[in-house]
VEXDREN-2710 file (C-alpha; in Angstrom, 1 decimal):
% VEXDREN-2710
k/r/px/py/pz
1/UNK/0.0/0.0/0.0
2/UNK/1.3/3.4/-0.7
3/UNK/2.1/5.9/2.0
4/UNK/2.3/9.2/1.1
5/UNK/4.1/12.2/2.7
6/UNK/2.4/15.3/2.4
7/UNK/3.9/18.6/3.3
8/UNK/2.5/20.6/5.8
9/UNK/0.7/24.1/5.1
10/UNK/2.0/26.9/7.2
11/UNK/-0.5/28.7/9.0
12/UNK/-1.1/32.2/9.9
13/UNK/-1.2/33.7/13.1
14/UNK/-4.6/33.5/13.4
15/UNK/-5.1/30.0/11.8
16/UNK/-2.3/28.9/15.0
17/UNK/-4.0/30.6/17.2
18/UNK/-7.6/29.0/16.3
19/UNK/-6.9/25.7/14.9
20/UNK/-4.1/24.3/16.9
21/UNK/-5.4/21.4/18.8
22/UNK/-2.6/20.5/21.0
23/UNK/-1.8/23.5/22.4
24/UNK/-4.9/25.4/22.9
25/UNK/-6.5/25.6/26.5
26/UNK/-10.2/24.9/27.3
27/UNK/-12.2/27.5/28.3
28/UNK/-14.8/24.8/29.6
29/UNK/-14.2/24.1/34.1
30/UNK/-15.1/21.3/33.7
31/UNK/-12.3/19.8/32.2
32/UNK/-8.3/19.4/33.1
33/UNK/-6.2/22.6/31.1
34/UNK/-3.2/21.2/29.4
35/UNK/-1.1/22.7/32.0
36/UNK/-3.1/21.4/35.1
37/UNK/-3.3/18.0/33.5
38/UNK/0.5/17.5/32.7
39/UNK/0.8/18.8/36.4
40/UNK/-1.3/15.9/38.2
41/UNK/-0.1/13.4/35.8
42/UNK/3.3/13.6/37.1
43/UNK/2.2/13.5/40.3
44/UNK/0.1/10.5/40.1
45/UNK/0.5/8.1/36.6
46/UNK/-2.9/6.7/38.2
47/UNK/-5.1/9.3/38.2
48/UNK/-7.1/8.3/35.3
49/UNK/-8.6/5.4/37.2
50/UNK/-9.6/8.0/39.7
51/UNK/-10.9/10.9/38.0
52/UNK/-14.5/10.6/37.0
53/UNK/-15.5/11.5/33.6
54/UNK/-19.1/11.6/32.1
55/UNK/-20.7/8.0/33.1
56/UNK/-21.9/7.5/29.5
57/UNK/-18.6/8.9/27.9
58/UNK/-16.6/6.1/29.9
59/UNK/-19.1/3.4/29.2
60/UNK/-18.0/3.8/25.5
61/UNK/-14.3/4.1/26.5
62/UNK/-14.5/0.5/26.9
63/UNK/-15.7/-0.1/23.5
64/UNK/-12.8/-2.0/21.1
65/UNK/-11.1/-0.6/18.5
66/UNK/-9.6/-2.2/15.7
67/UNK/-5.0/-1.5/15.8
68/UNK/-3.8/-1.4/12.6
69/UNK/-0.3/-1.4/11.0
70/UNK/1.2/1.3/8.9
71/UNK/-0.7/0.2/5.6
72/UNK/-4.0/-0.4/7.9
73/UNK/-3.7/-4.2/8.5
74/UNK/-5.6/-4.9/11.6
75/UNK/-3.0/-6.4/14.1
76/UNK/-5.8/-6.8/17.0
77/UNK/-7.8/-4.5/19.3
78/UNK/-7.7/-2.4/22.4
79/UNK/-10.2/-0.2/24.4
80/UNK/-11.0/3.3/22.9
81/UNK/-9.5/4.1/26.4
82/UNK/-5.7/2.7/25.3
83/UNK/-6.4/3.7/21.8
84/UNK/-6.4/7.2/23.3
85/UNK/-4.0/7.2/26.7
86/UNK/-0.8/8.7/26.1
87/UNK/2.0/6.8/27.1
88/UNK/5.5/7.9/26.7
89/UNK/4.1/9.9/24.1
90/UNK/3.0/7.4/21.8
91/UNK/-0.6/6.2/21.2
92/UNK/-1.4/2.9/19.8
93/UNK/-2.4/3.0/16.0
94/UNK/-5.7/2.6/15.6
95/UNK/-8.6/2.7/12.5
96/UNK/-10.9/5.1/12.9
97/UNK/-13.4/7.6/10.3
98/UNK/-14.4/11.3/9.8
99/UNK/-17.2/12.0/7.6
100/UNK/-18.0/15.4/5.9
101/UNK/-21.6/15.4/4.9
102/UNK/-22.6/17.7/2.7
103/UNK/-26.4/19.0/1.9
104/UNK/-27.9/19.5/-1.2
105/UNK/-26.8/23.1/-1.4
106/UNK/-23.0/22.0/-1.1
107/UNK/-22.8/22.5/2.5
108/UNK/-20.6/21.4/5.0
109/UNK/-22.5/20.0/8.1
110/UNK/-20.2/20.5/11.1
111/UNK/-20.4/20.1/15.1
112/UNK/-19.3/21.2/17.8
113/UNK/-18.3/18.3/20.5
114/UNK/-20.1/18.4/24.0
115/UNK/-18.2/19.1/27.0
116/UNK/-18.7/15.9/28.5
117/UNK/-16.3/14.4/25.3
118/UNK/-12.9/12.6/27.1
119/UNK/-10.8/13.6/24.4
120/UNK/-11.2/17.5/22.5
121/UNK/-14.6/18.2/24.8
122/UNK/-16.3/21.5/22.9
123/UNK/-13.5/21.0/19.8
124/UNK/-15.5/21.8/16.8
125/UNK/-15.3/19.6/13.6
126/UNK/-16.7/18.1/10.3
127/UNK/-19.7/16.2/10.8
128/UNK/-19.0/13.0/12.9
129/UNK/-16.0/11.4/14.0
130/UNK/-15.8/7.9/15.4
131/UNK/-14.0/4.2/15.0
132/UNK/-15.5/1.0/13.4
133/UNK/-15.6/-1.6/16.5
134/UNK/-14.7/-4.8/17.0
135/UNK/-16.9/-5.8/19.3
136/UNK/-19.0/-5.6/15.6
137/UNK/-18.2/-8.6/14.0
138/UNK/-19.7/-6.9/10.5
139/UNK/-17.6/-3.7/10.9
140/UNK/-14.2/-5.5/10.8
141/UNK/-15.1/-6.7/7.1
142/UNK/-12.3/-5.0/4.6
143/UNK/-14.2/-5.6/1.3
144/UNK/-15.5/-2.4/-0.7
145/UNK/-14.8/-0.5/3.0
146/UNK/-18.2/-1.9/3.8
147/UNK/-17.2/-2.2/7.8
148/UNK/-16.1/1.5/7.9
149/UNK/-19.3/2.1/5.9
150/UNK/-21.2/0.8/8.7
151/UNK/-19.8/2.2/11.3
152/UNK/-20.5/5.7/9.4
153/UNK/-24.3/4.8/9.8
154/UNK/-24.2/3.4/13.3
155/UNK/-22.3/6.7/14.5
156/UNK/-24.5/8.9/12.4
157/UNK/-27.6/7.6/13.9
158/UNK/-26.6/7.9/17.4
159/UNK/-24.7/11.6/17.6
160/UNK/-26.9/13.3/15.1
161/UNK/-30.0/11.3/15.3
162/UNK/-29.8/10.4/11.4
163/UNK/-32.2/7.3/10.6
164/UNK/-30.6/4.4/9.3
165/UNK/-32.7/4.1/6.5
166/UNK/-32.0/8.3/5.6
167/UNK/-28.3/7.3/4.5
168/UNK/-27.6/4.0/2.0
169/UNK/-24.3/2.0/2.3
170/UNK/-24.0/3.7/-1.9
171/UNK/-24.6/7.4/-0.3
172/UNK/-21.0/6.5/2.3
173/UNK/-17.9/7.3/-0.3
174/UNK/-14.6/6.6/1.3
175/UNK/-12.7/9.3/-0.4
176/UNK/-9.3/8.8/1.1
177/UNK/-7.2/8.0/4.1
178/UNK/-4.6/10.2/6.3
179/UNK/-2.1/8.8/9.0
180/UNK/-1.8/11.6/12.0
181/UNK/-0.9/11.9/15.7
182/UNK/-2.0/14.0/17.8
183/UNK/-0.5/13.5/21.5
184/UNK/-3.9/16.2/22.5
185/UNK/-3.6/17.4/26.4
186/UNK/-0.9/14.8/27.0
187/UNK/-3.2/12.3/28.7
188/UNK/-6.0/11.4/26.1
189/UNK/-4.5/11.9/22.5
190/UNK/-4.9/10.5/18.9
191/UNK/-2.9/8.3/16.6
192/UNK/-5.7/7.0/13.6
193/UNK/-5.4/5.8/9.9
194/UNK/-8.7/7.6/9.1
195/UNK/-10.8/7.1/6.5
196/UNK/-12.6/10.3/5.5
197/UNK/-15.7/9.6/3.9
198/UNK/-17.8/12.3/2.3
199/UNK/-21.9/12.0/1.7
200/UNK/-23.7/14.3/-0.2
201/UNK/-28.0/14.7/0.8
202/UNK/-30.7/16.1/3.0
203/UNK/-30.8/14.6/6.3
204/UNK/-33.3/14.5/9.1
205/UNK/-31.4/16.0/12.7
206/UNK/-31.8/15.4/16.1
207/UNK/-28.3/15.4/17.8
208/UNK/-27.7/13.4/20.8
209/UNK/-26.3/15.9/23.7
210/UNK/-24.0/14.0/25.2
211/UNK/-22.2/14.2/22.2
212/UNK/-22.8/17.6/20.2
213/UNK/-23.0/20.6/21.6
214/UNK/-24.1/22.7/18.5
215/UNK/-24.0/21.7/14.5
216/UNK/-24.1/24.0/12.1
217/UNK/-23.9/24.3/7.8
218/UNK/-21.3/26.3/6.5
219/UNK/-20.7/27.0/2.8
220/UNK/-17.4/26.8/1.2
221/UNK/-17.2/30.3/0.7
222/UNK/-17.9/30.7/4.6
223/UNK/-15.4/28.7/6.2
224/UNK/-12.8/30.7/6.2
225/UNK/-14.8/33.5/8.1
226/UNK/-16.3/31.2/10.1
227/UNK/-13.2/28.8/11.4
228/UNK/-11.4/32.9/12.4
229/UNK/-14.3/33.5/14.3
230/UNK/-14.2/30.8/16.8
231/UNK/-13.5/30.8/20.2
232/UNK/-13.2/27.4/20.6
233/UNK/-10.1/25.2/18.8
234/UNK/-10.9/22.4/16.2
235/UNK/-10.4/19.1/16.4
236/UNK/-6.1/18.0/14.4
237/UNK/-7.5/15.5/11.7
238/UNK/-9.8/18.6/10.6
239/UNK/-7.4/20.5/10.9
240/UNK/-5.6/18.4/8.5
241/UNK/-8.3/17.9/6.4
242/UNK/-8.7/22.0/6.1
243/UNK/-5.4/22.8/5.8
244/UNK/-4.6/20.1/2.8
245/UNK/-7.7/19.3/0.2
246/UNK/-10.9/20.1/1.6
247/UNK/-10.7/23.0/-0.3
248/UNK/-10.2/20.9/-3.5
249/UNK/-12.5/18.3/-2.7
250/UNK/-15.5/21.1/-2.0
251/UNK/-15.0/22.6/-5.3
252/UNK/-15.2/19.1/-7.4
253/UNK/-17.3/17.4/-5.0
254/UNK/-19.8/15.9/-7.4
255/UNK/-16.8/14.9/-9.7
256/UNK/-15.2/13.5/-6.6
257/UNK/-18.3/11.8/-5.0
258/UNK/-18.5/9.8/-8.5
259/UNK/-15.1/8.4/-8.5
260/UNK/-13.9/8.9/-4.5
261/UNK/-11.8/5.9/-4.2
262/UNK/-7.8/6.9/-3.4
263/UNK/-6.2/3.9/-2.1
264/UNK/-3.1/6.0/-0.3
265/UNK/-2.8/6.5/2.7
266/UNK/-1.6/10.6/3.5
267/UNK/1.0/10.8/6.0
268/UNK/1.3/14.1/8.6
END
């Protein structure tokens, strides 16, 4: 499998100083700042099986993801919770997906996470971001992407309340896939091969709280404005995304929703 190296953008001060995930502090009290976590972290390596997170949010930190290998081979499973705990800063390589859905009017659905999120709480982002499972027998099958694909509808339907039957297996393209790490507020990080799947239609809404704080459409020729007026950072892989070929893919996106499939994997 290819693996592709892609050069990174360089931002402007304001893009740094809005988009920078890892070094951007929460304005939310009711999560750790970078500063105060790194602080009890070296006081106490256990604190994590102390400190009490959102009941439901840790309920799905036990979930399984699928590890994969530099050319996304799954090599077994861990907990979303070890997928995500930082460890000498490294984070075990897991498979996860980021969907950009689009409406009929070419715009960009995104969301802003809830604060009771473990990792980026009130980060915003593209539409939904989550990990096929292994717990799910049928979303650890590799043929025509149809586990991620899966997964896209599961996740769909329980953040933003999407029905099932609103978004086909043929509307889920799996446009590409990046490779990034994110080592996030030094305890709860990212390191994903990440299929980013794009779907283009009308959608029924009604977003789960515990998940989304706020979702709003932006058109392409918003974004810009709109990512410089936040107060809040957003989330690395769209940062990624943003800074790379969003920009491309929005302006071709019915070319590119015909003929999505790009089978290398984008290095960061």
């Amino acid at each position: 499998m290819a693996v592709q190296i892609l050069t990174k953008v360089l931002l402007t001060p304001v893009a740094i100083s809005t988009c920078l995930s890892s070094h951007v502090l929460m304005k939310s009290s009711t999560r750790l700042s970078l500063i105060a976590a790194q602080a009890f972290h070296s006081q106490n390596k256990n604190y994590m099986n102390k400190f009490s997170f959102d009941p439901i949010q840790e309920q799905l930190f036990k979930e399984n993801c699928l590890l994969v290998d530099e050319n996304d081979k799954v090599v077994g499973y861990k907990s979303k919770r070890d997928c995500h705990t930082v460890v000498d800063n490294m984070i075990p390589l897991h498979r996860a997906f980021s969907v950009f859905l689009f409406n009929e009017n070419n715009e960009l659905l995104l969301q802003q996470r809830s604060r009771y999120k473990i990792t980026y709480p009130e980060y915003f982002t593209n539409t939904c971001c989550s990990h096929p499972l292994y717990d799910n027998e049928d979303e650890t099958k590799e043929k025509d992407n149809i586990g991620v694909k899966l997964a896209v509808q599961r996740r769909l339907n329980y953040e933003l309340g999407i029905p099932i039957q609103e978004i086909g297996l043929d509307d889920i393209k799996c446009i590409t896939r990046i490779h990034y790490f994110d080592k996030g507020d030094g305890v709860f990080g990212e390191h994903e091969i990440d299929y980013i799947v794009f779907i283009k239609k009308n959608i029924t809404i009604n977003i789960n709280k515990n998940e989304i704080h706020h979702t709003e459409y932006v058109g392409m020729d918003k974004m810009e404005d709109f990512l410089k007026s936040l107060h809040y950072p957003i989330t690395p892989w769209f940062h990624f995304i943003v800074q790379s070929k969003l920009y491309d893919w929005w302006k071709n996106l019915d070319q590119v929703l015909i003929k999505p499939t790009d089978n290398t994997i984008h290095k960061f």
